[in-house]
C-alpha positions as CSV (number, residue, x, y, z in Angstrom):
1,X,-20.6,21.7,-2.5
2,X,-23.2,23.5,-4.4
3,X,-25.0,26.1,-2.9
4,X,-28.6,24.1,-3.0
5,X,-26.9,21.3,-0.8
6,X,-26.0,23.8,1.8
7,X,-28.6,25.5,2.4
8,X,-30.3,22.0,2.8
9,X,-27.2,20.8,5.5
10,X,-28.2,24.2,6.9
11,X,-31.7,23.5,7.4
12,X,-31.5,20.3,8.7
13,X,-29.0,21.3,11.8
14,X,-31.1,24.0,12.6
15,X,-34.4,21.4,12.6
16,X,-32.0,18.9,14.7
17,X,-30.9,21.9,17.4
18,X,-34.4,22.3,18.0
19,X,-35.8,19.0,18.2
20,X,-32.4,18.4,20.6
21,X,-34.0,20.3,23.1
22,X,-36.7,18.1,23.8
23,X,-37.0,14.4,24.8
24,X,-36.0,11.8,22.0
25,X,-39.1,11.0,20.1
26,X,-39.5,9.7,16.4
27,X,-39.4,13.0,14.8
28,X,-35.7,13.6,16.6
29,X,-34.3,10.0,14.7
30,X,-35.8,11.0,11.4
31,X,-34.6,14.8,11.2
32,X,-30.8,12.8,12.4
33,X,-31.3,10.6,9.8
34,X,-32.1,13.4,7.4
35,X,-29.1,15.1,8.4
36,X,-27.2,12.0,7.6
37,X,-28.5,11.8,4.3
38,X,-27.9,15.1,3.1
39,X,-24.3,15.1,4.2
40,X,-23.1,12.1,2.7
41,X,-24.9,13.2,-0.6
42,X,-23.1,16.1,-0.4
43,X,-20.1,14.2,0.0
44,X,-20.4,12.3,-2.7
45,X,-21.3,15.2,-4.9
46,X,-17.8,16.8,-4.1
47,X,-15.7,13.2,-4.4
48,X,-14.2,13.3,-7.8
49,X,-13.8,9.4,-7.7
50,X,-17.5,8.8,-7.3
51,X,-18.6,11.2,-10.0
52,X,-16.2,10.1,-12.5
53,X,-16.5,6.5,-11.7
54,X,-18.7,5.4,-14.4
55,X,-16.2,7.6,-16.8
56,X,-13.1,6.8,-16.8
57,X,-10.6,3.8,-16.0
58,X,-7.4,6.0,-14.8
59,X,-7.4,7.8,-11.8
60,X,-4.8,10.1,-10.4
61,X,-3.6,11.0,-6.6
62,X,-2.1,14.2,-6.1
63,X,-3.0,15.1,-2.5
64,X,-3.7,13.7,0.9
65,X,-7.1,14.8,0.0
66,X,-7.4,13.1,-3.0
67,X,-5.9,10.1,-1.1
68,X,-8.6,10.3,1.5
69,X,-11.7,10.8,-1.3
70,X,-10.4,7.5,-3.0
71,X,-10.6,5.6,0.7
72,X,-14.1,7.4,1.1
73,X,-15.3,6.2,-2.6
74,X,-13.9,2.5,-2.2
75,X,-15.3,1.7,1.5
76,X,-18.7,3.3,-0.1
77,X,-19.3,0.2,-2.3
78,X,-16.9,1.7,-5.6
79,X,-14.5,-1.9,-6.3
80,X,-12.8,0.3,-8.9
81,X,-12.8,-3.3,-10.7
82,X,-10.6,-3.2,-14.1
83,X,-9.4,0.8,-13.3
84,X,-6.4,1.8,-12.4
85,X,-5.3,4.2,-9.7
86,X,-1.8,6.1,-9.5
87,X,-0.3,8.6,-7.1
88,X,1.1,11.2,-9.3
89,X,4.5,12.4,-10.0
90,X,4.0,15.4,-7.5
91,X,2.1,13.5,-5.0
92,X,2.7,14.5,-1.7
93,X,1.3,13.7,2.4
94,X,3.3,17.0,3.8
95,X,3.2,15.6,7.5
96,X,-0.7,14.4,7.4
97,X,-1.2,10.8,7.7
98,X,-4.0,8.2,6.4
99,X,-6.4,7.2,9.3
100,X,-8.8,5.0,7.7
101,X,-7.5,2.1,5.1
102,X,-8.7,1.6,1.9
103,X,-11.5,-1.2,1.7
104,X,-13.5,-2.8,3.8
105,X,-14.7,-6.6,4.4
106,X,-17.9,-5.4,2.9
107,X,-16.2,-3.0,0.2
108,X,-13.1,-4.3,-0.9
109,X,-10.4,-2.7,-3.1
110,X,-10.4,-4.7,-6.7
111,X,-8.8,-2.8,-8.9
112,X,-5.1,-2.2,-9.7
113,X,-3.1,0.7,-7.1
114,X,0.1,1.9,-8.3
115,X,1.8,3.9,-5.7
116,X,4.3,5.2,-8.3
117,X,7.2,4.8,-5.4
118,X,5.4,7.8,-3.3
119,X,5.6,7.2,0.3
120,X,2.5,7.3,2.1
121,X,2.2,7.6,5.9
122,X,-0.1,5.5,8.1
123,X,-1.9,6.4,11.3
124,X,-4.3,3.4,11.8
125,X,-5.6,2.2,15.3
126,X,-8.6,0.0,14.6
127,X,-10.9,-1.4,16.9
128,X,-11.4,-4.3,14.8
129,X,-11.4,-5.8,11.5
130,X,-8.5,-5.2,9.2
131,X,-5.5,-2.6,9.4
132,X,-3.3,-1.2,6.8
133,X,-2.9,1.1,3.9
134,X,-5.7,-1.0,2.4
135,X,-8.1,-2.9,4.4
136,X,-9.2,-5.7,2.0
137,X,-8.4,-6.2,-1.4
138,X,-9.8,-8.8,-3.7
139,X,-8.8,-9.5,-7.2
140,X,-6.3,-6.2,-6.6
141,X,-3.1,-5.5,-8.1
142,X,-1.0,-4.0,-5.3
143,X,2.2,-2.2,-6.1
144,X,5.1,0.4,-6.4
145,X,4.7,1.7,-2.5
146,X,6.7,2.1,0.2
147,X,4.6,2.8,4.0
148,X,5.4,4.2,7.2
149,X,3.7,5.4,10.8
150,X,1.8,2.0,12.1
151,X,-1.2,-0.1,11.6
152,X,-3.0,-1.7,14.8
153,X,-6.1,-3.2,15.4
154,X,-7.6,-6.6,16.5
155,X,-7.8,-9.1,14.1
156,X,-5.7,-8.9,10.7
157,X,-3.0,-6.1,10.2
158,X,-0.4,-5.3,7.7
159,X,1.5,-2.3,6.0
160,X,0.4,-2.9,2.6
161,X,-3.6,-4.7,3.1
162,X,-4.7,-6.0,6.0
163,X,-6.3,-8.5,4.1
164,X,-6.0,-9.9,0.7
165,X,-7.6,-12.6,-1.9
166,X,-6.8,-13.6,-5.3
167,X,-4.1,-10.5,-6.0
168,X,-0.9,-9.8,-6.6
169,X,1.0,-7.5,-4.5
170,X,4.7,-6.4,-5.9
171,X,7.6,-4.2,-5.6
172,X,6.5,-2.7,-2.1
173,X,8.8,-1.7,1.2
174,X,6.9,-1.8,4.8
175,X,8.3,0.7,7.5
176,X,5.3,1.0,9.4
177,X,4.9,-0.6,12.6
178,X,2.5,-3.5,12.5
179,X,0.8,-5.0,15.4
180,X,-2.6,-7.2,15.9
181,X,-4.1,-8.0,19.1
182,X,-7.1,-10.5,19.6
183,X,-7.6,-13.0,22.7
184,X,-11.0,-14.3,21.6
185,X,-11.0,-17.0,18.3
186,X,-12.9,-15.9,15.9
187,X,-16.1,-17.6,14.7
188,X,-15.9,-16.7,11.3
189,X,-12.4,-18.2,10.9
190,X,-10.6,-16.2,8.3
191,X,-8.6,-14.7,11.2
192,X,-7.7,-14.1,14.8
193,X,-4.7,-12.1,15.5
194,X,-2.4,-12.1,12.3
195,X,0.2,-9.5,11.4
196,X,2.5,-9.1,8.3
197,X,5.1,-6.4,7.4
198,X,3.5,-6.9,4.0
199,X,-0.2,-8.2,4.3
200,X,-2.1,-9.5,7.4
201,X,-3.7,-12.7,5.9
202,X,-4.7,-13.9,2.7
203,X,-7.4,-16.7,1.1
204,X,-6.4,-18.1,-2.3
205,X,-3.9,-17.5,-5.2
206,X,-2.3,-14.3,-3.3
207,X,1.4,-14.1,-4.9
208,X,4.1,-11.8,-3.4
209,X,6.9,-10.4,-5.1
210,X,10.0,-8.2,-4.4
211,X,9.3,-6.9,-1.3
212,X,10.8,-6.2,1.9
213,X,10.0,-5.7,5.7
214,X,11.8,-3.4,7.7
215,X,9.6,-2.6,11.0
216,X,8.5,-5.1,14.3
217,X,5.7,-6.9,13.2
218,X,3.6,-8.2,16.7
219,X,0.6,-10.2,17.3
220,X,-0.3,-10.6,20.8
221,X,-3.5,-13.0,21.9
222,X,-4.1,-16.6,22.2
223,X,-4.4,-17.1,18.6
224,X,-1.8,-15.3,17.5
225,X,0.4,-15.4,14.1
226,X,2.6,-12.8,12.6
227,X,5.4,-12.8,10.2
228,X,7.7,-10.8,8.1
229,X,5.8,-10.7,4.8
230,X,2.2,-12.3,5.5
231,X,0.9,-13.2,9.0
232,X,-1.5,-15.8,7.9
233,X,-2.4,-17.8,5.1
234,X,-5.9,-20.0,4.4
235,X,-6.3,-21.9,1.6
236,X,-3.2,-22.1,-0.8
237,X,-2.0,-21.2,-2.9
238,X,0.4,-18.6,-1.3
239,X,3.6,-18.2,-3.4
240,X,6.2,-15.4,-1.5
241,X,9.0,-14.4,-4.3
242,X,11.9,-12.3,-4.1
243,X,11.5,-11.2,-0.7
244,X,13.3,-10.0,2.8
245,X,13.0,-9.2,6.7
246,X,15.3,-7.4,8.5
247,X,12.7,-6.7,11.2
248,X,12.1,-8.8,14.3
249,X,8.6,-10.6,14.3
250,X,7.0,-11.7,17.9
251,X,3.1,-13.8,18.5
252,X,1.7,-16.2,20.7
253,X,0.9,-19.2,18.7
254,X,3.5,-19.3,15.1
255,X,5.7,-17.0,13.6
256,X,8.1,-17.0,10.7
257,X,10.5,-14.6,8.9
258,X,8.5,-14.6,6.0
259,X,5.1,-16.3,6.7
260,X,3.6,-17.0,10.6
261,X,1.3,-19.7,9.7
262,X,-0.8,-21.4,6.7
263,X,-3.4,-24.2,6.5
264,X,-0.2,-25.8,4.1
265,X,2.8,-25.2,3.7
266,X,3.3,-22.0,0.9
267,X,5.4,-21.6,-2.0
268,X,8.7,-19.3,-0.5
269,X,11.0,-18.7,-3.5
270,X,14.4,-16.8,-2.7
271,X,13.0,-15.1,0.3
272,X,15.4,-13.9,3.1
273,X,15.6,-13.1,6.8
274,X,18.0,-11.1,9.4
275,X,18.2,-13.6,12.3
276,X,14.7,-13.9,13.1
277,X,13.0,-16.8,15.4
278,X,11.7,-18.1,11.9
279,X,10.3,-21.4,13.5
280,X,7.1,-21.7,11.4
281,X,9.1,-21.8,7.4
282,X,12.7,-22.1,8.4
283,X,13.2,-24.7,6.0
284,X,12.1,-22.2,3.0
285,X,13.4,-19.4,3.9
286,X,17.6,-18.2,4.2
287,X,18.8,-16.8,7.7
288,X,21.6,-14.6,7.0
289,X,23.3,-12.1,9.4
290,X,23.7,-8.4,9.8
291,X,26.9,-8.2,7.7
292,X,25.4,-10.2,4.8
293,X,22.7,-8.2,4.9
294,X,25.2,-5.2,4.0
295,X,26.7,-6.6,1.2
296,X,30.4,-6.8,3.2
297,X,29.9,-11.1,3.3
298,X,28.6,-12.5,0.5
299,X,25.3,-15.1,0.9
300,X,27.4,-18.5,-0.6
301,X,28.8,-17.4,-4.4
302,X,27.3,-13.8,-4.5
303,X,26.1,-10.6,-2.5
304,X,22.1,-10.6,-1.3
305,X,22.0,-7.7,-3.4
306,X,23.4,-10.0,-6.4
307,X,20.4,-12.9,-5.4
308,X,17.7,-10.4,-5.7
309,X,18.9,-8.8,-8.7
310,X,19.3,-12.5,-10.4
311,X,15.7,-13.3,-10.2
312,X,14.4,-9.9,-11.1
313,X,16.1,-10.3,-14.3
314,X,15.5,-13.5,-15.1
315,X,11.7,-12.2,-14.0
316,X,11.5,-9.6,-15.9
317,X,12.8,-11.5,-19.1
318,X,10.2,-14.9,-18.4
319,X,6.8,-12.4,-17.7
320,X,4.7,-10.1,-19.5
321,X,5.4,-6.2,-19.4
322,X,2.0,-6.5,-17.0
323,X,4.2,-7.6,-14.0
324,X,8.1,-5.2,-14.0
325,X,10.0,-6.1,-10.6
326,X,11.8,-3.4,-9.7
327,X,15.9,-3.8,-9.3
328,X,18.1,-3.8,-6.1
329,X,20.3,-1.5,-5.0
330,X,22.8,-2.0,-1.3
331,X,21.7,0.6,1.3
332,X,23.3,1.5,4.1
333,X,22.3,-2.2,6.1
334,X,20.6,-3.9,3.9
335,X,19.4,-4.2,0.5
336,X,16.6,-1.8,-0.5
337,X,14.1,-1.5,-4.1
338,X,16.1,0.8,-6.7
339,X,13.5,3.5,-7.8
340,X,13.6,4.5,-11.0
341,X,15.1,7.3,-12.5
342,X,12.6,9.5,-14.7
343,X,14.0,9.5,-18.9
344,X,15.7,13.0,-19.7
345,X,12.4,14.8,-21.1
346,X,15.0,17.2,-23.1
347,X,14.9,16.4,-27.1
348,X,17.9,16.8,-29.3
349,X,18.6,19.9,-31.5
350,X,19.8,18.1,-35.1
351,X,23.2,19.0,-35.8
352,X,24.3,20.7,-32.8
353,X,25.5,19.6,-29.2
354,X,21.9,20.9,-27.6
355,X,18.9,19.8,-26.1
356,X,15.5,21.6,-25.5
357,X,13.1,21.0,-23.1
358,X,9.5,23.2,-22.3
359,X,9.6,23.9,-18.8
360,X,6.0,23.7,-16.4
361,X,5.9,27.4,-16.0
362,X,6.2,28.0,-20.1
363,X,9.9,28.5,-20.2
364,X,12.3,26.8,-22.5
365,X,15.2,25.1,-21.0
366,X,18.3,24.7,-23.6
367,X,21.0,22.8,-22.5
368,X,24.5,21.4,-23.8
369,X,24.2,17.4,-24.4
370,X,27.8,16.6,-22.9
371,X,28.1,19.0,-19.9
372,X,24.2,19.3,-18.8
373,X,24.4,22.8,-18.3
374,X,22.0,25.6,-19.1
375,X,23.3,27.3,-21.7
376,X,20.2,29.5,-22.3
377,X,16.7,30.3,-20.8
378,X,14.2,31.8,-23.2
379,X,10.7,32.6,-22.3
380,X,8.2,30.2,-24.8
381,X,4.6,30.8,-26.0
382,X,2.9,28.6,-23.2
């Protein structure tokens, strides 16, 4: 914040203490106003995202900061339309947690978020509207992120968006605890009460791929829907791929394992669920138990682990390099996404058994090729 901005922030509170003291007139509202002003131009003067909109198409996420001037710039009226955000390699939350998602009905997300496999923690209690690490998305590429904490409010709620239209959402885990609560129908009819591990409820050629659900998904109310992946979907198509629920899912008026409830019925593709009242898709969808799910019974001919891992190959061998499903690896109860290991940055010494490798601090690794031990440590010209 420059120096000029403060002393005008500085000005204006002291005008707005004074005018406090007497009764509310029209001079009161317009210093408040003024005040408003100045701070949010301040606050856009110090948001990296807003100044270097119009500059760049990459953007990087290092900090819960960083995470929270991205939220700030998108549910300011920045789409980030044809950019591309990623959380970086050292990206990290410490034990903060995002309290406002990301887009709004007004302002949604419509760019492409990759969340680089960096967990990021949620803390959302809204009093309406939508719920999740992103609020609405539109024309958004969602992927690459696992989510914890919870996401509440009183309409639409999920881990990943609350709401989503015409995007693609891949590769992403749900731990957070999702729950939407609404006892009134809604006018406007996109939604009531809908809950998804995934994504609350979508409008038109939303596809999800490879993910999974693994925290109690609720949506209390009259007109309530909530299910594993997606609570709600209007206006197909809605094709679900590649996905699982180990969690259990609980509303009022449908749920399902993978998908509460749709105008029709959705495309559900080699999707499956831990004994869950599945009542809305049961005949798309594969109920398996707790030891299938583990990878001690096999599902039919091969492990679940085995399933997933078929279709991401035959995926990733069918598609462009613009969608890469991540593999599948057995955890402890059930199967969970394989996160890539980072290439060996070292590079080979010709003729010899070594490998070299320039440090962050300016210090050069060398190391023996077979045995992976440091054999030397020399300082380098940085």
């Amino acid at each position: 914040m420059t120096p000029r901005v403060k002393r005008a922030i500085a000005a204006a509170m002291s005008l707005t203490m004074l005018a406090a003291a007497t009764p509310v007139s029209p001079l009161y509202n317009a210093i408040q106003n003024a005040v408003s002003s100045v701070t949010m131009q301040a606050s856009a003067a110090d948001n990296k995202y807003i100044v270097n909109y119009d500059n760049t198409d990459t953007f990087s996420i290092a900090s819960f900061d960083d995470l929270n001037m991205f939220a700030e710039a998108v549910n300011g009226g920045k789409t980030f339309e044809n950019k591309t955000i990623t959380l970086a390699d050292n990206f990290n939350m410490g034990t903060k947690a995002l309290t406002t998602p990301i887009g709004t009905y007004e302002h949604s997300f419509k760019g492409t978020f990759d969340g680089n496999n960096k967990t990021i923690k949620l803390n959302i209690e809204s009093a309406e509207g939508y719920a999740g690490l992103f609020g609405c998305v539109e024309g958004a590429t969602i992927r690459n992120i696992p989510v914890t904490g919870y996401a509440n409010c009183n309409q639409t709620a999920g881990g990943i968006c609350g709401f989503a239209a015409y995007s693609n959402i891949y590769n992403c885990t749900n731990n957070a605890t999702v729950e939407a609560q609404n006892n009134a129908y809604n006018p406007r009819g996109d939604c009531n009460a809908c809950a998804g591990g995934i994504c609350g409820s979508t409008i038109s050629d939303v596809i999800v791929y490879n993910c999974t659900n693994n925290a109690a998904v609720k949506a209390y109310g009259d007109y309530g829907y909530a299910g594993g992946i997606l609570g709600y979907s209007f206006y197909l198509p809605l094709v679900v791929h590649n996905c699982i629920n180990i969690a259990a899912v609980s509303g009022k008026t449908d749920i399902g394992g993978i998908c509460g409830g749709s105008d029709e019925d959705p495309y559900i593709d080699n999707c499956y669920v831990l004994d869950v009242n599945n009542q809305f898709n049961e005949n798309d969808v594969t109920v398996i138990n707790a030891e299938q799910f583990k990878g001690t019974q096999k599902v039919g001919e091969k492990t679940l682990t085995e399933h997933l891992n078929t279709y991401v190959d035959t995926f990733n061998k069918t598609h462009s390099n613009d969608i890469t499903l991540l593999e599948w690896e057995q955890g402890q109860d059930y199967p969970i996404l394989k996160i890539p290991v980072p290439q060996d940055a070292y590079t080979e010494i010709e003729g010899t058994n070594l490998k070299w490798k320039l440090e962050d601090d300016g210090k050069l690794t060398i190391s023996l090729i077979k045995t992976d031990e440091t054999d030397t440590t020399k300082n380098a010209m940085p």
